[in-house]
C-alpha positions as CSV (number, residue, x, y, z in Angstrom):
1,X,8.4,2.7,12.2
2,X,10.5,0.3,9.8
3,X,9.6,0.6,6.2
4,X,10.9,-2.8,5.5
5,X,8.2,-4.3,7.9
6,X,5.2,-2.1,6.5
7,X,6.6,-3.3,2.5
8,X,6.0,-7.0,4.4
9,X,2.9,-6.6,5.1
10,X,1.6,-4.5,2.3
11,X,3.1,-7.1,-0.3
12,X,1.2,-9.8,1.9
13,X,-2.2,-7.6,1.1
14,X,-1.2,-7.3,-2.6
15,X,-0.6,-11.3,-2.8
16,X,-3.6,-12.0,-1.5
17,X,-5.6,-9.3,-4.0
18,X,-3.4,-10.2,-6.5
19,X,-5.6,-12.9,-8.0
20,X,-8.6,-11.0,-8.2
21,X,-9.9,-11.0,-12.5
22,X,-10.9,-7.4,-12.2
23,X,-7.3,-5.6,-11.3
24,X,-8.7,-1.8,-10.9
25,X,-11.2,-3.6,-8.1
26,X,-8.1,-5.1,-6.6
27,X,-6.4,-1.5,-6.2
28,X,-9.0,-0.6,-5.4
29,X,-9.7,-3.0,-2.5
30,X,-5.8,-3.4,-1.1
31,X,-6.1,0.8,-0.4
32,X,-9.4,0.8,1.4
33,X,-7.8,-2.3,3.2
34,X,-4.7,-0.2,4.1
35,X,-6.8,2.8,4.8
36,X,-9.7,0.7,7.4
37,X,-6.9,-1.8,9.4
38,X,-3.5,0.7,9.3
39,X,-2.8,3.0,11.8
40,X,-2.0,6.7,10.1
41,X,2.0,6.4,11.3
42,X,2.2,3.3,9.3
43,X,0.5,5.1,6.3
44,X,2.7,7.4,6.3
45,X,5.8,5.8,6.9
46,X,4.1,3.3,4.1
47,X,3.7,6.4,1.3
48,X,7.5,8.0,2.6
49,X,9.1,4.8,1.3
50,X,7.3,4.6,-1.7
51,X,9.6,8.1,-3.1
52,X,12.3,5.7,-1.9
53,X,14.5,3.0,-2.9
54,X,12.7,0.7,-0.5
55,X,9.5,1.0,-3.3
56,X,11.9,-1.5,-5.4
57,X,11.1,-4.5,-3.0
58,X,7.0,-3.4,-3.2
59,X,4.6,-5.6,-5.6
60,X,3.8,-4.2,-8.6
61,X,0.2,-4.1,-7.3
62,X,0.9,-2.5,-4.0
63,X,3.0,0.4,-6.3
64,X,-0.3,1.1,-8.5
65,X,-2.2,0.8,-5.6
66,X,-0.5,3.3,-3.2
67,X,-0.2,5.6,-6.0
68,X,-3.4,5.7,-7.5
69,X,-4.9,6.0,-4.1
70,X,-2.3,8.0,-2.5
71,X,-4.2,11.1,-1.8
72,X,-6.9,9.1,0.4
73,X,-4.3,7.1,2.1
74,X,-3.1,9.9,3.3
75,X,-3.6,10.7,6.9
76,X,-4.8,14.3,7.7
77,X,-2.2,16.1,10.2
């Protein structure tokens, strides 16, 4: 799975949560997005590219997001 896609679409998310006033709800809400609608390969292809130079062209929000949640994004193996 191409991490450059899955940045795509997880930036798309963040945009779109971005403009939320309460920013912890926004987290919040773009992990339990990524966690209901995302298959677990893309998850974790998703959280392999974050210890990656390919986090650089992630959304600030998406970063906080994916690491606060990290743990429960995680599929189980």
């Amino acid at each position: 799975m191409k991490a450059d896609n899955l940045i795509r679409m997880a930036n798309q998310i963040g945009e779109f949560f971005e403009t939320m006033p309460e920013r912890e709800e926004a987290l919040d809400d773009i992990a339990t997005h990524i966690r209901k609608f995302w298959e677990p390969r893309m998850r974790r292809a998703l959280l392999a590219a974050l210890d990656t130079d390919e986090a650089q062209g992630m959304r600030e929000i998406v970063l906080a997001a994916l690491r606060k949640h990290r743990a429960d994004l995680q599929p189980a193996m």
